[in-house]
N, C-alpha and C positions, 0 to 999 in steps of 0.2 A: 417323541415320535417323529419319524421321518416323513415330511411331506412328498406326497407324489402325484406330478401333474400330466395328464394325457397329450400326447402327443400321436404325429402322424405315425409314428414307430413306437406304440407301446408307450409306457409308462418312464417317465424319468425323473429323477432325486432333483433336487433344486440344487446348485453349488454352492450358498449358501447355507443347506444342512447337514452338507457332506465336508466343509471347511468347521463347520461346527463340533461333528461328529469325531471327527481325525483329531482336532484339537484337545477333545476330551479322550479319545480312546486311543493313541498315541502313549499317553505316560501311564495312563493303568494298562496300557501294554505291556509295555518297559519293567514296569513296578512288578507285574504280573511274575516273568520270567524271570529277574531279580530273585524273588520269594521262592518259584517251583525249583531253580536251581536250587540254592540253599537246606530246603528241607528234604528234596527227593534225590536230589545228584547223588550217588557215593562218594565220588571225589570231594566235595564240598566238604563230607564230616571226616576228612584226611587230615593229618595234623602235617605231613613233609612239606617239603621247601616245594616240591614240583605243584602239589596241588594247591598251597595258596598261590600261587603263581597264577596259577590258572582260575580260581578263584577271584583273587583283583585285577585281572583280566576281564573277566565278566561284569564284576559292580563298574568297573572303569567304564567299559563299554555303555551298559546301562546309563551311568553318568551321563557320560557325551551325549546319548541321545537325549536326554531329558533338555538338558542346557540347550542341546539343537532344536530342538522345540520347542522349548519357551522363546529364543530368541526369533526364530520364525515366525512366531506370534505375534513378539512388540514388534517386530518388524512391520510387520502387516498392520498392526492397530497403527503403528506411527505414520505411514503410507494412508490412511484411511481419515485420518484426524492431518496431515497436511491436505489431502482434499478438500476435506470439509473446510478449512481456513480459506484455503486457496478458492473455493467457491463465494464464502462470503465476502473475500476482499472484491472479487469479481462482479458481485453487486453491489458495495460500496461504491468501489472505481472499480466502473463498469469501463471498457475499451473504447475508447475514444473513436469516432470513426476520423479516416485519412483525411477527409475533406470538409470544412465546414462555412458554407458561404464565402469561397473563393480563396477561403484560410487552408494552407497545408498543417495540421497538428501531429503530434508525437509526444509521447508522457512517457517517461519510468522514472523507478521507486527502488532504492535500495534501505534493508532491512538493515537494525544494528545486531539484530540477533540472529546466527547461523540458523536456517532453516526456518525463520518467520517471514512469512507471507500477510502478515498484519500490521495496521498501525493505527496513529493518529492524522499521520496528514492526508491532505484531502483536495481534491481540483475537479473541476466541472468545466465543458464548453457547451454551450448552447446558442443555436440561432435563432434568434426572435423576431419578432416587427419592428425591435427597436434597435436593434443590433446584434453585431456578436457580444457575447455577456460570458464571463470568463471569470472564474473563485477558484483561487488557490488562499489556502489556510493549514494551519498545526495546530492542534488540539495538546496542548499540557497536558503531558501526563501519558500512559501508558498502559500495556494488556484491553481488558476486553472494555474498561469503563472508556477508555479512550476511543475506542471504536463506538461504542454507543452515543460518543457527542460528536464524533464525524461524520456518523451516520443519519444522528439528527440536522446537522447543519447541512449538508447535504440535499438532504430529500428535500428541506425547506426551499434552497435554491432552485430544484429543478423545477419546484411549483413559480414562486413568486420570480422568475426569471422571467417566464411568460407573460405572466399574468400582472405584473405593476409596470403604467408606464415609464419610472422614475430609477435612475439607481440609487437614492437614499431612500424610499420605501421597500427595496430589496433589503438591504442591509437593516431596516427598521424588524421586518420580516425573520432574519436568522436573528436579531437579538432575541423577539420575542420564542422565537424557538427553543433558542437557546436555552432562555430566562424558563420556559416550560420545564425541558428537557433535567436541568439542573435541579428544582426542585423533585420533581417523580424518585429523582435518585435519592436527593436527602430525604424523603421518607422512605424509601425503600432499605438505605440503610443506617435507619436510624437504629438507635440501640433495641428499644423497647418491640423492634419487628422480629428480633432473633438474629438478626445478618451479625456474620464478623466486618471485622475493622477494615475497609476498604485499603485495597492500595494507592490508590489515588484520593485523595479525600476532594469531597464535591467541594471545600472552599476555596480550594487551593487552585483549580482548578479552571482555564480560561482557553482562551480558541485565536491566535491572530489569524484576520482576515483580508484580501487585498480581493476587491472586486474592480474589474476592470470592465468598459463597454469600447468594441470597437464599429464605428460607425459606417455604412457607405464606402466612405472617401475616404477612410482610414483615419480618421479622430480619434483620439483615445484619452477616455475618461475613467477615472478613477477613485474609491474610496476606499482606505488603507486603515485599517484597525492594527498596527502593530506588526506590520508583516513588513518583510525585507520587498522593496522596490523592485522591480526587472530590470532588465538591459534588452537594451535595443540592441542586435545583430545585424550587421550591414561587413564590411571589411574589418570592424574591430567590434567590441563588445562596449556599450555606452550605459552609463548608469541612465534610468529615465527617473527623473525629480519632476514629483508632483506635490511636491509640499512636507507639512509635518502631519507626518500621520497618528489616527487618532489611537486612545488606549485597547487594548485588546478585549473582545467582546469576554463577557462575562463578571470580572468585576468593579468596573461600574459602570454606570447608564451611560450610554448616547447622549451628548449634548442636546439640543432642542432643534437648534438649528444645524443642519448635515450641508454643507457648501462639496459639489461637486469638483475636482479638480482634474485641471487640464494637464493631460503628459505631452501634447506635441501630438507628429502623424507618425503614423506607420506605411513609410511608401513602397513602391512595389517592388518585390524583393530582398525585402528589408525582413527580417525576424521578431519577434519578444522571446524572451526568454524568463519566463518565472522558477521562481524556485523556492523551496523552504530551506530555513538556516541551518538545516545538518548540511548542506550542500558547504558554505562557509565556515561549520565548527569543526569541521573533522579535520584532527591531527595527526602527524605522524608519531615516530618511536622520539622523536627529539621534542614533541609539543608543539613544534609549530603550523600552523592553521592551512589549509588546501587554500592555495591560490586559486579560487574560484573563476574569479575573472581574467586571469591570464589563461585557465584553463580555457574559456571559452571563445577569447581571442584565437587562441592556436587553434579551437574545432572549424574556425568560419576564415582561417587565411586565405583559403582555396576557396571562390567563388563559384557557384552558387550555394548560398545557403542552403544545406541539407538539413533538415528535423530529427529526422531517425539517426543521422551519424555523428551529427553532435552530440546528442543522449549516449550515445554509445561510447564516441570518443572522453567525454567529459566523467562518464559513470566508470571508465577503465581507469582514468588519471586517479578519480578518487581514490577505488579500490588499492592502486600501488601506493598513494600518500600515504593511506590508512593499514596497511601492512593486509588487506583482506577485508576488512568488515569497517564502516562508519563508527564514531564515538553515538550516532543519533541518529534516526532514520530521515532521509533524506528523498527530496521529490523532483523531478525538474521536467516542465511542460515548456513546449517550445510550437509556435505561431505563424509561421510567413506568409505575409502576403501575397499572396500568386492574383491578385487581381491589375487590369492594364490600366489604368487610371489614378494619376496622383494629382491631391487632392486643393481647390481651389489655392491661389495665392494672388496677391497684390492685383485684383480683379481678372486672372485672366486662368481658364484653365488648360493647361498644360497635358498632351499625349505623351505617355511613355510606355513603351513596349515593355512587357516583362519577359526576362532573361531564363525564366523557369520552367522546365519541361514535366 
């Protein structure tokens, strides 16, 4: 039954019932006229060359439109179901705003699979009392179970970002989520609940994590579960070494004791640059690996560091390394500091203007 809702002019069909309606009565159209030819035509019960002629003429025609219509359809369902992706990644990673306590930011995300808008990796900025506080991570693994533990590390950050004043109670905080999150699934898909055999299996299954705080004055502190290092951006692309970082969240515990470590300053004008390692694995047609960081040298020769053009510049290089599409999905969030003030040295603090409009 066709729904109909009043309006200032009379009554109107929903476009929804009427994309409904045309989809079902389209091909018993088709079908229809196929059939009355055949048994009512004259021409149809002719046995000569002219009249079959003109006969698969007709079922041809019929054809086409059938095929034209179905495909109309998955076209529209495909169209409707990348929405709905493209909506959830959007709450995942939700758009970062331009500006975040004196930080200019910029994020994008290339997909390894043509027309996926989903993934496992995952980035957050947040400004707190304590700092700016900054997660990037990759989730093992892939499809929708991998969305479900980036989605959970995640939402834990946006809480415990706030709310602990410590960055080793943050990262205390996604393991426990984590360690939640992971079991829900192995009962979920355990045998004896009916689920098929996961693509991802929950043991197999782990998160690197690189949580960074940047302070005031541009301090930058860090706790790195397995996750590749940034680079500092100024005229050339600098690896930042904060230590050995620890195993990746999920199979096994946190040691007892979590030691904060120090990356140096981020002074004014100067960049980070994070990223997950499809950024560094992806190859070209010969197998050899994207020069990541040459890439990123050549995005930042031209002073002032840009955010937005770098991600652009660096996400094009890859695209040509990679013949079109990554070997693994790839993340890269980029940081400048737009504030005037670098930060305490050898007792004396120093004014510098920043160069950044």
């Amino acid at each position: 039954m066709i729904r109909m809702r009043a309006g200032s002019r009379g009554l109107r069909v929903e476009p929804s019932r009427i994309r409904r309606v045309l989809t079902l009565g389209l091909p018993t159209a088709w079908g229809a006229a196929a059939i009355t030819y055949k048994l009512t035509c004259p021409l149809a019960q002719q046995d000569g060359l002219g009249a079959r002629i003109v006969s698969s003429a007709v079922f041809f025609a019929v054809g086409t439109g059938l095929i034209l219509n179905l495909r109309s359809s998955l076209l529209r369902e495909l169209r409707q179901l990348r929405e709905v992706a493209g909506a959830a990644q959007n709450v995942l990673l939700r758009p970062l705003p331009p500006r975040v306590e004196g930080l200019t930011v910029a994020a994008g995300r290339l997909s390894a699979s043509r027309g996926a808008s989903v993934g496992g990796d995952l980035y957050e900025v947040a400004a707190t009392e304590h700092g700016v506080r900054v997660v990037m991570g990759d989730v093992r693994g892939h499809g929708l179970a991998a969305l479900g533990t980036a989605a959970a590390v995640l939402g834990s950050f946006r809480e415990a970002a706030h709310e602990e004043p410590e960055l080793p109670l943050v990262l205390r905080r996604l393991e426990r989520t984590l360690g939640r999150h992971l079991r829900e699934r192995s009962r979920a898909e355990h045998p004896a609940s009916g689920a098929l055999a996961p693509d991802s299996p929950q043991a197999e299954e782990f998160v690197t994590v690189l949580l960074m705080e940047i302070a005031p004055d541009g301090e930058m502190t860090a706790l790195n579960c397995g996750h590749p290092w940034p680079f500092r951006l100024s005229a050339h692309a600098e690896p930042v070494r904060g230590g050995e970082p620890l195993p990746p969240l999920g199979p096994f515990p946190l040691p007892a004791e979590l030691s904060v470590l120090h990356c140096g300053w981020l002074l004014p004008g100067e960049a980070l640059a994070l990223y997950t390692d499809g950024m560094e694995d992806a190859r070209d047609a010969a197998g050899r690996f994207f020069p990541f960081r040459a890439a990123l040298t050549e995005a930042v020769r031209v002073p002032p560091v840009a955010p937005q053009s770098v991600i652009c510049a660096v996400c094009s290089q890859l695209r040509r390394h990679s013949g079109g599409l990554p070997s693994d999905d790839a993340a890269l969030l980029i940081l400048r500091n737009d504030r005037g003030r670098v930060p305490q040295q050898q007792g004396e603090t120093v004014r510098r203007e920043s160069t950044m409009t």
